[in-house]
N, C-alpha and C positions, 0 to 999 in steps of 0.2 A: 812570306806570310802576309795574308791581306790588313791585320793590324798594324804592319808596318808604317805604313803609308798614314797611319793617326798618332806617327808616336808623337809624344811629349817635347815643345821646343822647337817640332818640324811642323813647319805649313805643308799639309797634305793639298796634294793638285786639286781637290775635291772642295777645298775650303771656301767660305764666301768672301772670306781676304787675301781670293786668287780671283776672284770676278769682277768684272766691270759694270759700270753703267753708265751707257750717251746722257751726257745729263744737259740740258740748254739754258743757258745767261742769256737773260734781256736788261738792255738799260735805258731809260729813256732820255738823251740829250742832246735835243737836234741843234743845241748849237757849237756843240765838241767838233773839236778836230779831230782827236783820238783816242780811243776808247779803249784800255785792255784791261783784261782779269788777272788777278793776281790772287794767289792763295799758295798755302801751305803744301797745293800738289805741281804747284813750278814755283818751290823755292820763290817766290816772292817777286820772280822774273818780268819787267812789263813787254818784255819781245816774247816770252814764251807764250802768249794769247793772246793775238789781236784781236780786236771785235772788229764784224766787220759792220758798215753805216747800213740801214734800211730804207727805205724810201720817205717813211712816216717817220725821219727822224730820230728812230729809236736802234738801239746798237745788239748786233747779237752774235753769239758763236755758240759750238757744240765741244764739249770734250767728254773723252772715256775717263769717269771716275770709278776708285778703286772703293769697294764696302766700307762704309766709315763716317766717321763726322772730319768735314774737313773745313777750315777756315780760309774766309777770302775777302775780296776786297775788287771794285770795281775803281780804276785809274783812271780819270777823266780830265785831259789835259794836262797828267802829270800831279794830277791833285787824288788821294783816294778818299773814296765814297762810297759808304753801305749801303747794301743792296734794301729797297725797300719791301721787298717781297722775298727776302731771307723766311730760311726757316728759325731764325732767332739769335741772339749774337753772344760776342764772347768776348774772352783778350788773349791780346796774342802774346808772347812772351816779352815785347816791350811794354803791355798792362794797357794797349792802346784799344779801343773796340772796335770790332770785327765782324762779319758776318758769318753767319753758319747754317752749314748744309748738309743732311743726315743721308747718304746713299744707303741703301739697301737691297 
């Protein structure tokens, strides 16, 4: 039956928290060594997103985010730094602030 696919509890294939979106970090710190993203969609991980360096100094990568608000954090030398061009910030579950970004 085709309301199957909406019941209650089940994420239907159809859903917008089955979708993605390329979304792009930029940071600007031409004088970092290295630069990664970190948020709530890699577990907090600094190997799970490298940024890579630009020419003009400034750092960038692409990732597929999932529908949602997601929480994150730009690693710059091992030190994290909110994004200044976030869509507005937060806390993260150690009450620390964070940055935040609404996919849609």
């Amino acid at each position: 039956m085709f309301l199957e696919s909406y019941s209650i509890g089940k994420k239907s294939r159809y859903s917008a928290q089955n979708s993605t979106r390329s979304i792009n970090f930029f940071h600007q710190a031409p004088s970092a060594k290295r630069v990664s993203l970190i948020g709530d969609f890699n577990k907090w991980q600094p190997e799970a997103n490298p940024m890579q360096r630009l020419p003009d100094g400034g750092w960038f990568t692409r990732i597929d985010l999932h529908h949602g608000h997601h929480l994150y954090q730009f690693l710059v030398d091992g030190q994290p730094v909110l994004d200044p061009r976030a869509q507005g910030t937060a806390r993260n579950q150690r009450g620390e602030k964070v940055s935040l970004i609404a996919v849609s």
